[in-house]
C-alpha positions in Angstrom: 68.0 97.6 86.7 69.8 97.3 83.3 71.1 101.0 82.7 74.0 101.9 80.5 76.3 104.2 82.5 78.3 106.4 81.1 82.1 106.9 82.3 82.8 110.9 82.4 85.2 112.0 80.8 88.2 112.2 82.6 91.1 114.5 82.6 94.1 115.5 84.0 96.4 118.4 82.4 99.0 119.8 85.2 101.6 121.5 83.8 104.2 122.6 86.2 106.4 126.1 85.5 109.5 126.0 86.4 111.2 128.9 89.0 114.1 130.7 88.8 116.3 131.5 91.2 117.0 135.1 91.1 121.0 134.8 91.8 123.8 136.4 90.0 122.5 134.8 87.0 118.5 133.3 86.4 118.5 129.3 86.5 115.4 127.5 85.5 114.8 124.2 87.0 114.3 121.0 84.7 110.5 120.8 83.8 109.0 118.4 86.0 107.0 115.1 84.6 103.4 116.1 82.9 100.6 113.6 84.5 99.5 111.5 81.4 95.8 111.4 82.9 94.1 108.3 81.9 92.4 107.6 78.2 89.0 109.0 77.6 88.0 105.5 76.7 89.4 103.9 80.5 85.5 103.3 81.3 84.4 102.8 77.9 83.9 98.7 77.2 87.3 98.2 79.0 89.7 95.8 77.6 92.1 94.0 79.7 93.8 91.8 77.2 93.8 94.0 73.9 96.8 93.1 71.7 99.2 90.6 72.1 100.7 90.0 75.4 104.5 90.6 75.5 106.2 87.5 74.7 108.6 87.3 77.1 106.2 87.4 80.1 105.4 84.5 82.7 102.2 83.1 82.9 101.6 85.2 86.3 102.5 88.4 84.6 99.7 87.6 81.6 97.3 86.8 84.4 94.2 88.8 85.3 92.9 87.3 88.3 93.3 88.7 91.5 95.2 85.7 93.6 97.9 86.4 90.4 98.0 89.7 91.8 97.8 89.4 95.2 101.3 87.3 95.0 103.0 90.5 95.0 100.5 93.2 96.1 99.2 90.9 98.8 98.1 93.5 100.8 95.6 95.1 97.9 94.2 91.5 97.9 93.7 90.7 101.6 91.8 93.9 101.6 90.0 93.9 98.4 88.9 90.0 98.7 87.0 91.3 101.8 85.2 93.8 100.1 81.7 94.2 97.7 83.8 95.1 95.0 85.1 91.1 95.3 81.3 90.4 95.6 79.9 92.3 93.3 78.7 89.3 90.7 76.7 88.1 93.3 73.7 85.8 93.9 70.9 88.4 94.0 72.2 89.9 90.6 72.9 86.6 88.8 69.9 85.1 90.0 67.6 87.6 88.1 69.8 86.9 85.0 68.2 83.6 83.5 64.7 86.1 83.5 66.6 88.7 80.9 68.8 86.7 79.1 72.8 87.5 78.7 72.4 90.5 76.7 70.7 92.3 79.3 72.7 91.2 81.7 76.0 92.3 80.0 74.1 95.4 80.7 74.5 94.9 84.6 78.2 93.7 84.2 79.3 97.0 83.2 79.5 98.1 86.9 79.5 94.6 88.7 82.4 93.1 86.1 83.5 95.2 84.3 85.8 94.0 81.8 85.1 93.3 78.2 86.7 89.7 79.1 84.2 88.9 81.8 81.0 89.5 79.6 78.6 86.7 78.7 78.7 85.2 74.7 75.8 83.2 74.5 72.9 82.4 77.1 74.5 78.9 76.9 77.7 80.4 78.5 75.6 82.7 81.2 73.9 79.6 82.5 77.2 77.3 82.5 78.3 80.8 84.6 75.5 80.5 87.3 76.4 76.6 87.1 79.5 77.3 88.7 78.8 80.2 91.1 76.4 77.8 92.8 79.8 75.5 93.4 82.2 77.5 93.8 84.0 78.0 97.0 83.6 80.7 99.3 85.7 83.8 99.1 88.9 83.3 98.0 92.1 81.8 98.7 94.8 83.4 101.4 98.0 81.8 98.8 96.8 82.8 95.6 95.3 79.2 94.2 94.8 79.6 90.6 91.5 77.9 89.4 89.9 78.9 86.6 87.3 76.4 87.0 86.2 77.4 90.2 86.7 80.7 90.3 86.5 82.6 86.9 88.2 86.0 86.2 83.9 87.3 85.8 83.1 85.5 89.0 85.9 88.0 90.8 83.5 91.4 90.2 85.0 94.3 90.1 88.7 93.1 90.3 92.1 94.2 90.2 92.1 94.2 86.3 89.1 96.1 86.3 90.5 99.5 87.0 94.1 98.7 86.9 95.1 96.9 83.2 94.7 98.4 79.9 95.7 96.7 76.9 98.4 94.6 79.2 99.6 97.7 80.3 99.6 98.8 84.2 97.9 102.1 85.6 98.0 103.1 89.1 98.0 106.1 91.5 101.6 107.8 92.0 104.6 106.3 93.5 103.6 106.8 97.4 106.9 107.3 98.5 108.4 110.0 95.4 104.9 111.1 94.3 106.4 110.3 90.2 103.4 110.4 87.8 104.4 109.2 84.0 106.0 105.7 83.3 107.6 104.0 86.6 110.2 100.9 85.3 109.6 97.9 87.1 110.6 93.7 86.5 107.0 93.1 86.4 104.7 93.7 84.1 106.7 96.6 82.3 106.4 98.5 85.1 103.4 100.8 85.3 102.2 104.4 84.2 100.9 106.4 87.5 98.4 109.2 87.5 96.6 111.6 89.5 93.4 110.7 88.4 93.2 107.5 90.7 92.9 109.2 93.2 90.3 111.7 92.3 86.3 111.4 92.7 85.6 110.9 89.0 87.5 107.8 88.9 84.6 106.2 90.7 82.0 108.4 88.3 81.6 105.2 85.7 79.6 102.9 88.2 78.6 105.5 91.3 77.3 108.1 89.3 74.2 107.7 86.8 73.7 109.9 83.9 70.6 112.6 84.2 68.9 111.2 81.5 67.9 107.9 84.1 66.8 110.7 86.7 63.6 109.9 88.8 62.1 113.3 89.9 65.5 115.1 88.7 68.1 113.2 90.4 69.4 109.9 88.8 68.9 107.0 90.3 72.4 106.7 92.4 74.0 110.1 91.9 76.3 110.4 94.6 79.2 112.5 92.9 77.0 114.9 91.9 75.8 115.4 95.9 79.7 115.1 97.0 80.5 117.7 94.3 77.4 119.9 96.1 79.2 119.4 99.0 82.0 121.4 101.5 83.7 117.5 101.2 84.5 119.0 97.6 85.7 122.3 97.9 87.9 120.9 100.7 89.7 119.0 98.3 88.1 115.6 100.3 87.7 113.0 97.5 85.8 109.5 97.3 89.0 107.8 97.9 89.6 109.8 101.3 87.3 107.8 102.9 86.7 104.7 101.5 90.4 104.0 100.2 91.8 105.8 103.4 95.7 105.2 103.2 94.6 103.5 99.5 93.3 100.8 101.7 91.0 98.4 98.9 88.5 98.0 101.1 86.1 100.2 100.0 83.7 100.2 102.8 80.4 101.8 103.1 76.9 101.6 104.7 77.0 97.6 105.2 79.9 98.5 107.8 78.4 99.7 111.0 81.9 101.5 111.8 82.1 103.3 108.5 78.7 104.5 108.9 79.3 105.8 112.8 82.7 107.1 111.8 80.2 109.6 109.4 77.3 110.6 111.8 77.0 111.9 115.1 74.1 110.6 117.5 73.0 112.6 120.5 70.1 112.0 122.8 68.7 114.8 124.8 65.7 115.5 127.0 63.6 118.8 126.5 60.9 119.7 128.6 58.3 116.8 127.9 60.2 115.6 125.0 62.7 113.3 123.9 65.0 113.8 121.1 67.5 112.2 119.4 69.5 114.1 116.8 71.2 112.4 113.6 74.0 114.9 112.2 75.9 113.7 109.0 79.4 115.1 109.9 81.6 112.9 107.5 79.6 112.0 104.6 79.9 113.3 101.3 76.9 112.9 100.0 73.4 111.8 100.8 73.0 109.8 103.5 72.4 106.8 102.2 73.2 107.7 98.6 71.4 105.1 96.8 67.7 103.8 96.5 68.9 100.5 98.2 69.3 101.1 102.2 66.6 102.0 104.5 67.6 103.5 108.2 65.2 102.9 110.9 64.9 105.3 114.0 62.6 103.9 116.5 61.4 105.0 119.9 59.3 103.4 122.5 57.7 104.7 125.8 58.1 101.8 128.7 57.0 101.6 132.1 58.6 100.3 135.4 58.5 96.6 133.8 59.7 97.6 130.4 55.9 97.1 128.8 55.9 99.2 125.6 53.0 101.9 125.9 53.9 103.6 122.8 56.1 103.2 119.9 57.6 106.1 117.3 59.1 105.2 114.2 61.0 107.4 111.4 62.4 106.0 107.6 66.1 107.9 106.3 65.6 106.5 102.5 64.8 107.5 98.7 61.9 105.6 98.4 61.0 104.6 94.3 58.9 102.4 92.6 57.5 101.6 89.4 54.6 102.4 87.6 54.7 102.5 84.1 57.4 104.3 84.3 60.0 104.8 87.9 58.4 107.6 90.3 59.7 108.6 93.6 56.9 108.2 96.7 59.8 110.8 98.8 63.4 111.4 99.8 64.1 111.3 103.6 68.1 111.3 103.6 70.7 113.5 105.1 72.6 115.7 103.2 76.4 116.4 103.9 76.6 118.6 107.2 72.0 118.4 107.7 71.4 117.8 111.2 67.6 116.4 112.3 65.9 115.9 115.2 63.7 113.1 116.0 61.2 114.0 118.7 59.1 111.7 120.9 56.3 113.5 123.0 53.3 113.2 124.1 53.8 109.8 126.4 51.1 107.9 127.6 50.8 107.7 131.8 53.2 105.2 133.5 56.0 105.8 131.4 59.0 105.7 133.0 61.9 105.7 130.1 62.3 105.8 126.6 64.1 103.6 124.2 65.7 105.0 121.0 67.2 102.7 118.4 68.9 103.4 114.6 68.8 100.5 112.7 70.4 100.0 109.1 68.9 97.9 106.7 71.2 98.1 104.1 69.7 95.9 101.5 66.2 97.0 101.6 65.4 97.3 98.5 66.9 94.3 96.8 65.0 92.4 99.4 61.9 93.2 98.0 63.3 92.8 94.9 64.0 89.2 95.4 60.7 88.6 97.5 59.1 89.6 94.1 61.4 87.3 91.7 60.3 84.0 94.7 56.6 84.6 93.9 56.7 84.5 90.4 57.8 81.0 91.1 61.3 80.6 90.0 63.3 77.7 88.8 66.6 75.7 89.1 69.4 77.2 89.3 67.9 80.8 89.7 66.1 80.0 92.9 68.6 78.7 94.8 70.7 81.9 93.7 67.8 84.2 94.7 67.5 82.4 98.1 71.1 82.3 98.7 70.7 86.9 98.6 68.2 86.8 100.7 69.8 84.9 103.7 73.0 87.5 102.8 70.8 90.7 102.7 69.4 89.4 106.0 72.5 89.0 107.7 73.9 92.4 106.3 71.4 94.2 109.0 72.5 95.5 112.0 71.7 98.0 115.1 73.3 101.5 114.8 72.4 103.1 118.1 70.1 101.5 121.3 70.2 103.6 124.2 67.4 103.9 127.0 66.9 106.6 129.0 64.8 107.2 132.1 62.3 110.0 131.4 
């Protein structure tokens, strides 16, 4: 899907009064540093490199790619090279590419590389791109190897660059230790200007929250800070960073991590009368459970006798389930909402049955693999088929078992 996602707008205006100190004499405190907030145009065709460089920076300082930055911040980088956000120009996306030509996919590179310096200029240079995806190593280097050839700045996805750099300059969250917001002096890089507003849930608005005007039966297509804003995560002051940056950790995991995603519900099983249940509460989720169109959750059951034959079998889908059809249309909406708590009921069991077998399973690329199953049968080519075939072997391998329990009846 090629949409063209709007960043909101993005403010931050905290002005701090000073207090006196009622004494002998009133004395007012020095006014403390305004947060400069980030610029209105931070999302908007972002531009790394704009301007000269300053002259009398090393080659490391003018660098954008990540293993430049990960010789100081090498924490940041150990984390955030094992995250999607370091995937994010991946096979299944690239592989669809040669089929829309490097316009379109520009389109796509907005959230998965989003720099104005990691955007196609010609088809030529898209399919050279591909070329080198196909042979490029693995992941990336623990030392911070610096090879353009195998491993362009675009090839990184959503790198450090991508939220961090400005027109050379450095933005950041504040100073953890003093809190300082405003210019911080530095040797490197000129030091950097901190604000508030990394660490607030709009930050992430530009790629995790489509504008209304893509909505499929009223709700864009991923919409998740619109549900976190809907939710008590919000008016708890709990933002998008809380969980997935926790401790500003770059990992930013989510539903392919079977511990995030058990960290956020809780999974009872219980027996009642002739029935067995097993309830799903989201307890630490701030928004729909999953979010996005992309991840089915399975909840099975099955009714097995004294020599584990299965007699009967349940089965339940958590997912926003869309297609296309002339236009996109939404066939329903299973999810969990932040705090919704739903039972799943097996009942009426067949004679012999002697225990029941309850199983959550996450597929967490469900979508995209019909996607792709759809781009193999129009008989692809080259390069794009090998890309394509490379997803689905990872889209395979990102599923995995939630919950399995059995119980005797």
């Amino acid at each position: 899907m090629n949409k063209n996602y709007s960043k909101w707008n993005v403010f931050a205006a905290v002005v701090v009064l000073a207090s006196g100190a009622l004494l002998a004499c009133s004395q007012v405190e020095a006014p403390k540093t305004v947060d400069p907030g980030l610029a209105d145009s931070h999302w908007e065709a972002p531009v790394a490199t704009h301007g000269d460089a300053p002259h009398d920076w090393s080659a490391l300082e003018k660098s954008l790619k990540p293993e430049a930055c990960g010789q100081c911040h090498a924490e940041q980088f150990g984390d955030w090279k094992k995250s999607l956000h370091a995937a994010a120009y991946s096979p299944g996306l690239i592989g669809q590419f040669p089929g829309m030509g490097h316009v379109e996919g520009n389109d796509c590179l907005k959230c998965h590389a989003p720099l104005a310096e990691q955007k196609y200029v010609s088809n030529r240079d898209m399919l050279n791109s591909l070329q080198t995806k196909l042979k490029q190593p693995t992941g990336f280097p623990e030392n911070g190897e610096l090879d353009d050839r195998q491993r362009p700045l675009r090839h990184a996805g959503v790198t450090c660059a991508a939220c961090h750099v400005r027109g050379w300059q450095r933005f950041g969250p504040p100073q953890r230790d003093t809190g300082k917001v405003g210019h911080v002096a530095g040797t490197a890089h000129g030091g950097f200007t901190a604000t508030k507003d990394f660490e607030r849930s709009n930050f992430c608005a530009s790629c995790h929250q489509f504008p209304q005007e893509y909505a499929i039966n009223g709700k864009p297509l991923e919409n998740t800070v619109k549900e976190w804003q809907a939710s008590r995560f919000a008016r708890e002051d709990v933002q998008c960073q809380s969980c997935h940056m926790p401790d500003r950790k770059h990992l930013f995991r989510g539903i392919h991590d079977p511990e995030m995603t058990r960290k956020g519900l809780a999974i009872e099983f219980a027996k009642r009368g002739v029935q067995a249940v097993l309830t799903i509460t989201s307890t630490w989720i701030g928004h729909a459970f999953p979010t996005y169109v992309t991840p089915k959750v399975l909840v099975r059951a099955e009714a097995l006798n004294d020599d584990d034959t299965v007699l009967r079998k349940w089965q339940w889908e958590i997912i926003r389930e869309v297609y296309y059809d002339e236009q996109w249309r939404e066939k329903r909406d299973t999810r969990l909402l932040p705090g919704e708590r739903r039972e799943f009921v097996a009942q009426d069991f067949p004679e012999g049955s002697l225990r029941v077998r309850f199983v959550v399973e996450v597929i967490p690329d469900h979508f995209y693999k019909g996607v792709y199953a759809g781009l193999l049968s129009n008989a692809l080519e080259g390069d794009a088929e090998e890309l394509i075939r490379q997803a689905v072997k990872q889209a395979d391998a990102n599923d995995y078992t939630l919950y399995d329990e059995v119980v005797l009846l």
